[in-house]
C-alpha positions as CSV (number, residue, x, y, z in Angstrom):
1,X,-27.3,32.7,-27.9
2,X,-26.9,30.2,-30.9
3,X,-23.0,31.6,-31.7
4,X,-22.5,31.0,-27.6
5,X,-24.1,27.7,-27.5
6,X,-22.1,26.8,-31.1
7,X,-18.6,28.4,-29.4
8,X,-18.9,26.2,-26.6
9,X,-19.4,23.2,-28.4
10,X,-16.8,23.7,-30.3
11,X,-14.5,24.2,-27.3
12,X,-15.6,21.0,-25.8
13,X,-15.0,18.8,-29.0
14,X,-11.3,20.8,-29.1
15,X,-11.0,19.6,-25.8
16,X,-12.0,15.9,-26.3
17,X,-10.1,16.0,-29.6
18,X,-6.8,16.6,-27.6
19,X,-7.6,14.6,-25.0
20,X,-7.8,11.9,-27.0
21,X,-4.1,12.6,-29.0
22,X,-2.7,12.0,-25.5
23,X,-1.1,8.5,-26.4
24,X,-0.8,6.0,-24.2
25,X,3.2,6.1,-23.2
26,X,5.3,3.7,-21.2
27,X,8.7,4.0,-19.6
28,X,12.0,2.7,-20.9
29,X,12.9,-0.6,-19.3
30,X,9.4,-0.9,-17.1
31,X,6.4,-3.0,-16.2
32,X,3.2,-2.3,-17.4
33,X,-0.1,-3.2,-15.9
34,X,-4.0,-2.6,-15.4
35,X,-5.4,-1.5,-12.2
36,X,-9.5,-2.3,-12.5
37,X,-11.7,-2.5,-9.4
38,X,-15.8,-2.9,-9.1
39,X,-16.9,-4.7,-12.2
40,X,-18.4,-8.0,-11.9
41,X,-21.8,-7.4,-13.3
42,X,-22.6,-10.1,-16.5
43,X,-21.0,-7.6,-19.0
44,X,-23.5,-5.1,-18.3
45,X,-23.4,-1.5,-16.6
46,X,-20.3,-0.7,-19.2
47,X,-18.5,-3.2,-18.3
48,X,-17.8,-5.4,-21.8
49,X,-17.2,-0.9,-23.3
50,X,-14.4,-1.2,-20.0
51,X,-13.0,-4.6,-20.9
52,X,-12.6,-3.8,-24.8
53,X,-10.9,-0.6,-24.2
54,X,-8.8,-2.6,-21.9
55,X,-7.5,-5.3,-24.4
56,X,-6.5,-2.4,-26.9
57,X,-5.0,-0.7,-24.7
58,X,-3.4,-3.7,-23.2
59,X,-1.8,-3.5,-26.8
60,X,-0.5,0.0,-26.8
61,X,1.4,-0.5,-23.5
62,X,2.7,-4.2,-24.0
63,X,0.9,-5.3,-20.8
64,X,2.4,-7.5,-18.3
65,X,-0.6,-8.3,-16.1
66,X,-3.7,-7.0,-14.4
67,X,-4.9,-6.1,-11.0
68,X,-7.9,-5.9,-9.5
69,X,-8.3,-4.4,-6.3
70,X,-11.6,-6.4,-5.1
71,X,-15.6,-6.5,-6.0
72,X,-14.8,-8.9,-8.5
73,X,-18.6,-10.4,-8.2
74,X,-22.4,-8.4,-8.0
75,X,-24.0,-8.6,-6.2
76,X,-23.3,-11.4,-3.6
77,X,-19.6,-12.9,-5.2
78,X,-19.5,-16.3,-6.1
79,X,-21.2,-20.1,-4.4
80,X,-18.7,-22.1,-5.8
81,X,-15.7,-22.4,-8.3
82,X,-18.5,-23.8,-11.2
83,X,-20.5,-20.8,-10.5
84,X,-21.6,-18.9,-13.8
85,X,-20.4,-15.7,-12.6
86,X,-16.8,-16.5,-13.6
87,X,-17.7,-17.2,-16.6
88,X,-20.1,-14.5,-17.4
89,X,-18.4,-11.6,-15.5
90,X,-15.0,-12.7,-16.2
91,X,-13.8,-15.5,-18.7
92,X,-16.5,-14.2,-21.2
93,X,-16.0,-10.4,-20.9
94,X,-12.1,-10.2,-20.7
95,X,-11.3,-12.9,-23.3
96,X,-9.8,-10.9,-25.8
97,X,-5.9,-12.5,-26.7
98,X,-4.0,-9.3,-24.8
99,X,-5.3,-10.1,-21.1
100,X,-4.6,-13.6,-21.3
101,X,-2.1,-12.6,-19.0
102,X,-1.6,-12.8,-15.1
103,X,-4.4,-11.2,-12.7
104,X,-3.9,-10.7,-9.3
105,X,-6.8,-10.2,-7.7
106,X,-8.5,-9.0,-4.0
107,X,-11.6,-9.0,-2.2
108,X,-13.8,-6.9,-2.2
109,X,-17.4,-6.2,0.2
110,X,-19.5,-7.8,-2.5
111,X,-17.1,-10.7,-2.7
112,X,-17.6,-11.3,0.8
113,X,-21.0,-11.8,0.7
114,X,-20.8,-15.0,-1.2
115,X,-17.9,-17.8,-0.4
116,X,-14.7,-16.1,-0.6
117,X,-12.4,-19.5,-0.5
118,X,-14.3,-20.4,-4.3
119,X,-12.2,-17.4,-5.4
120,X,-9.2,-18.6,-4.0
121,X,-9.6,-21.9,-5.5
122,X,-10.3,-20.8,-8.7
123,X,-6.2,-20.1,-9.0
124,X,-6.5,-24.1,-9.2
125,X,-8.9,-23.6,-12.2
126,X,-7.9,-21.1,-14.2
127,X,-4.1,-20.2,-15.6
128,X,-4.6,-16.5,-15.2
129,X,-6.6,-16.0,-12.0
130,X,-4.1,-15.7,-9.4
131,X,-5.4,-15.3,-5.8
132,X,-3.7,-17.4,-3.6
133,X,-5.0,-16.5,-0.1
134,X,-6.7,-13.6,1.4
135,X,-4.0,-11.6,1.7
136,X,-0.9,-12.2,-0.2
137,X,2.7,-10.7,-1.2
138,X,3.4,-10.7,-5.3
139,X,6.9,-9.8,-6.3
140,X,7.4,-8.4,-10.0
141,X,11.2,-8.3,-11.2
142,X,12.5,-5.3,-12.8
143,X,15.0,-4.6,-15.4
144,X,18.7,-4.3,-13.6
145,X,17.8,-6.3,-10.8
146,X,15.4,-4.2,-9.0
147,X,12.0,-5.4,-7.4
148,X,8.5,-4.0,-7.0
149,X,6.5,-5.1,-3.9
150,X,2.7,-5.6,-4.6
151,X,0.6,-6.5,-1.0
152,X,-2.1,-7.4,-1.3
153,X,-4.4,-7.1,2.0
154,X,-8.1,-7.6,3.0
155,X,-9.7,-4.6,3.9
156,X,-13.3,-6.7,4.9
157,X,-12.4,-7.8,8.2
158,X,-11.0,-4.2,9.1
159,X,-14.6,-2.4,8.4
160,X,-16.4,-2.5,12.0
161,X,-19.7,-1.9,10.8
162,X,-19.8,-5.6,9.0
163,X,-19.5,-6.9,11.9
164,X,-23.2,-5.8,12.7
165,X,-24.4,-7.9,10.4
166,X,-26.2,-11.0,10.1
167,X,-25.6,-12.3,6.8
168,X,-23.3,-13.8,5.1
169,X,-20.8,-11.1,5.2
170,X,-20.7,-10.5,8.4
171,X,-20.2,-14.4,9.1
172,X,-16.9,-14.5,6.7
173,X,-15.9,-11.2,8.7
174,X,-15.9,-12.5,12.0
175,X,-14.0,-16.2,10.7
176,X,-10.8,-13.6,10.5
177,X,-8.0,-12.8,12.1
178,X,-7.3,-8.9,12.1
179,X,-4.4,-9.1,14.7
180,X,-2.7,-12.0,12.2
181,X,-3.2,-10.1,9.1
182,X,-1.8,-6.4,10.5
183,X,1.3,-8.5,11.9
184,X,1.8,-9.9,8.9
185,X,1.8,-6.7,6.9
186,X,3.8,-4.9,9.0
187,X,6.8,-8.5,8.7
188,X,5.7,-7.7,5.1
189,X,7.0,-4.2,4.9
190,X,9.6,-4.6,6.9
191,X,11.6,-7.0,4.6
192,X,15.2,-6.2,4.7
193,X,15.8,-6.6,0.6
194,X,17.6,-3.7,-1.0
195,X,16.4,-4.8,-4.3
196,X,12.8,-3.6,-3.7
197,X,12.2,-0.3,-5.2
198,X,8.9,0.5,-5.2
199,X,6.2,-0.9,-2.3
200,X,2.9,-1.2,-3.4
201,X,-0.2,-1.9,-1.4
202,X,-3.7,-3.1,-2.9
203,X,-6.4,-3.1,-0.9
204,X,-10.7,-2.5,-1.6
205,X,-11.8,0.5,1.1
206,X,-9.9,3.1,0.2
207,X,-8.2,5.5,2.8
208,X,-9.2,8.3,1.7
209,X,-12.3,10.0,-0.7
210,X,-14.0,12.6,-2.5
211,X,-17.1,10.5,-3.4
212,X,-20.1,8.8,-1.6
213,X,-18.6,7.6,1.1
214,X,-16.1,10.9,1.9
215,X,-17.4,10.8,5.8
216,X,-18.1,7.7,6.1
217,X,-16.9,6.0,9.1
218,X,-15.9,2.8,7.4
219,X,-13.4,5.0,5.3
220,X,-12.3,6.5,8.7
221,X,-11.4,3.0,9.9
222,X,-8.8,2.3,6.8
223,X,-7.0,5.7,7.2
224,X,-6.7,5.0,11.3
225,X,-5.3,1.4,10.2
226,X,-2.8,2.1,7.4
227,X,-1.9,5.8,7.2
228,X,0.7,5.0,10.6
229,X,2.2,1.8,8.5
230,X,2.8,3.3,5.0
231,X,3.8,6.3,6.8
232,X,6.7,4.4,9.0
233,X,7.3,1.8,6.0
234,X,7.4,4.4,3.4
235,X,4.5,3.0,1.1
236,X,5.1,4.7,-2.2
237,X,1.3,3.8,-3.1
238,X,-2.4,2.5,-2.7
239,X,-4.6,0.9,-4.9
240,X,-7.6,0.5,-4.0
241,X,-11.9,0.5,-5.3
242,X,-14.9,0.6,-3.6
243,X,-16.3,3.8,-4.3
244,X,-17.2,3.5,-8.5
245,X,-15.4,6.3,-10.0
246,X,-11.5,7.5,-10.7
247,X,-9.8,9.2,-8.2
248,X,-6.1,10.5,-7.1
249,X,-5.4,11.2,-3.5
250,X,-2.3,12.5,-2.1
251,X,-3.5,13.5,1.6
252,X,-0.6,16.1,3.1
253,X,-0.9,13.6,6.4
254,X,0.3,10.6,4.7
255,X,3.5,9.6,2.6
256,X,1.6,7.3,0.1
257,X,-0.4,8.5,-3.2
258,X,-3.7,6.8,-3.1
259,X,-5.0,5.3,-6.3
260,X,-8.9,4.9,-6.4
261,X,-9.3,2.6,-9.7
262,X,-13.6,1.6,-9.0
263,X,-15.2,2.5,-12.4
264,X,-15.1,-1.1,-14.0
265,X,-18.7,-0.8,-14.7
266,X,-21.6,0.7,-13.0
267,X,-20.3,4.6,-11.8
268,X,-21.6,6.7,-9.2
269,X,-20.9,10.6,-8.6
270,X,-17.5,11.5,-6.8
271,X,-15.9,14.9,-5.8
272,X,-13.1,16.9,-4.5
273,X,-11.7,16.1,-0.8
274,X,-8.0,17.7,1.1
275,X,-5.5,16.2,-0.8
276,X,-7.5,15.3,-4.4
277,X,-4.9,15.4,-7.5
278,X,-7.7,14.2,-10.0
279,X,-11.5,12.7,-9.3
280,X,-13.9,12.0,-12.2
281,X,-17.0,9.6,-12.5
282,X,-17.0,7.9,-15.7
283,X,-16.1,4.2,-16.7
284,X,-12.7,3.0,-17.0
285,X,-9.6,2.1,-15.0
286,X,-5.6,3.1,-14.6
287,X,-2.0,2.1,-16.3
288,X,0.6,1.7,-14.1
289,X,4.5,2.3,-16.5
290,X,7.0,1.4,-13.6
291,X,10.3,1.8,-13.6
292,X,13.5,2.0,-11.2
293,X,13.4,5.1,-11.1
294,X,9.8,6.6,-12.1
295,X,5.9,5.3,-12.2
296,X,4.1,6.7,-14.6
297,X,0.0,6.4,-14.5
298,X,-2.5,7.4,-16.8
299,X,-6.5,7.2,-16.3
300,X,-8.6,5.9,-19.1
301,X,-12.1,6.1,-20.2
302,X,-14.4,3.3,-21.8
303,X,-13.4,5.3,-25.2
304,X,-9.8,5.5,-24.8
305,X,-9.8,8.8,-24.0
306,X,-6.5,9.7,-22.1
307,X,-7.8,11.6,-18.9
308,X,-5.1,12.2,-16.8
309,X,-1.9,11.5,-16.6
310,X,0.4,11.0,-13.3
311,X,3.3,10.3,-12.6
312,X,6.0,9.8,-9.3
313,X,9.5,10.0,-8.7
314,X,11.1,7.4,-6.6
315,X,12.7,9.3,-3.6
């Protein structure tokens, strides 16, 4: 029994061991950038472990910028743009020199329950914060001319179950315009510009996943809303957050590879689903390397720890 127990430890520390020779690597000629989702939490749950691995490994790839795809604030966002919480959950926790660089930024359900516009005005306030409405087109120039398309849209007002409620979330939810926001999207992705390569689409509620919320109906309502779109505007991928883990999604129904980047601090238990490339629960976030011809993503733990690597050919 002791020689089993001592084989198998051994095994896993080989296996950690070359997990963790896996290098970060970038493509020739690309962008580089964090995608982090779910952390606003004062530093704690792992967070500040997430944020330091971030800013070394914002070294390793020569970053470019960061995006987060919503639940910037726990657990009811932010009153006001003096509000503490930017400054302890986000000035104070990322202020190491390497991401003093761009953020984008969403919303997520937790932002929603506080006042949603203080985010938006905090682009006013601080040089890397960069959320200019609720939903919002960033485009990112590659080398030799090329473009990549980032959307970014507002899943909230698309959930029907918020609208059930009586506090403070379902009040910003029912101040939107759905019908305004899908027309939009669809103008959006329709842009006749050959230069765009790659098309992008951040969002919180994911489409699709393998974790807590696998049946849930509100994940049901994202798939009915954007699987037709990517699928007729060719969406190469999806970031999104909301459930607290890592996961890859490539569902045989739809032509975009969904990116589930939640685990910027507190983590909860996730799974296997149709269409699953990689799922894990354990702090951390994802690399984007993007190219004109190739993006190449890598998942990484609170350690450093290299734990999956992915990577897409443009078609």
């Amino acid at each position: 029994m002791k020689h089993f127990i001592y084989l198998f430890v051994l095994l896993l520390n080989i296996q950690i061991t070359n997990a963790q020779k896996n290098s970060q690597k970038t493509l020739k000629d690309s962008e580089n950038f964090i995608v982090l989702g779910d952390f606003g939490r004062f530093g704690e749950y792992n967070q500040k472990e997430v944020a330091n691995q971030m800013a070394k490994t914002a070294i390793e790839i020569d970053l470019d910028f960061v995006i987060s795809v919503g639940d910037n604030f726990y657990p009811y966002g932010v009153q006001s743009t003096q509000d503490p919480h930017f400054e302890k959950s986000f000035e104070n926790v990322y202020h190491h020199f390497d991401l003093q660089c761009d953020w984008y930024l969403g919303l997520g359900n937790h932002d929603y329950s506080g006042n949603i516009q203080a985010q938006i005005d905090y682009s006013n306030v601080s040089r890397r914060w960069h959320m200019p409405s609720q939903y919002f087109e960033q485009i990112i120039e590659l080398k030799g001319g090329k473009k990549l398309q980032l959307i970014f849209i507002d899943t909230n007002p698309f959930i029907k179950s918020y609208y059930e409620n009586n506090d403070e979330k379902g009040q910003n939810v029912k101040k939107q315009d759905t019908i305004a926001q899908k027309k939009w999207l669809i103008e959006t992705l329709s842009k006749k510009d050959e230069a765009i390569t790659w098309k992008i689409v951040v969002g919180h509620h994911p489409m699709y996943s393998g974790g807590k919320r696998l049946k849930s109906q509100d994940t049901k309502d994202i798939k009915n809303l954007l699987t037709p779109i990517f699928n007729e505007y060719k969406v190469d991928a999806y970031l999104c957050g909301h459930e607290h883990d890592l996961q890859i999604i490539k569902s045989k129904n739809c032509y975009t590879t969904q990116f589930l980047s939640g685990a910027g601090s507190e983590v909860r238990p996730t799974g296997n689903r149709e269409g699953t490339i990689y799922a894990i629960s354990i702090p951390g976030f994802m690399t984007f390397s993007v190219n004109t011809e190739k993006m190449l993503v890598h998942l990484i733990n609170e350690s450093g720890t290299v734990l999956y690597a992915h990577e897409i050919n443009k078609k």
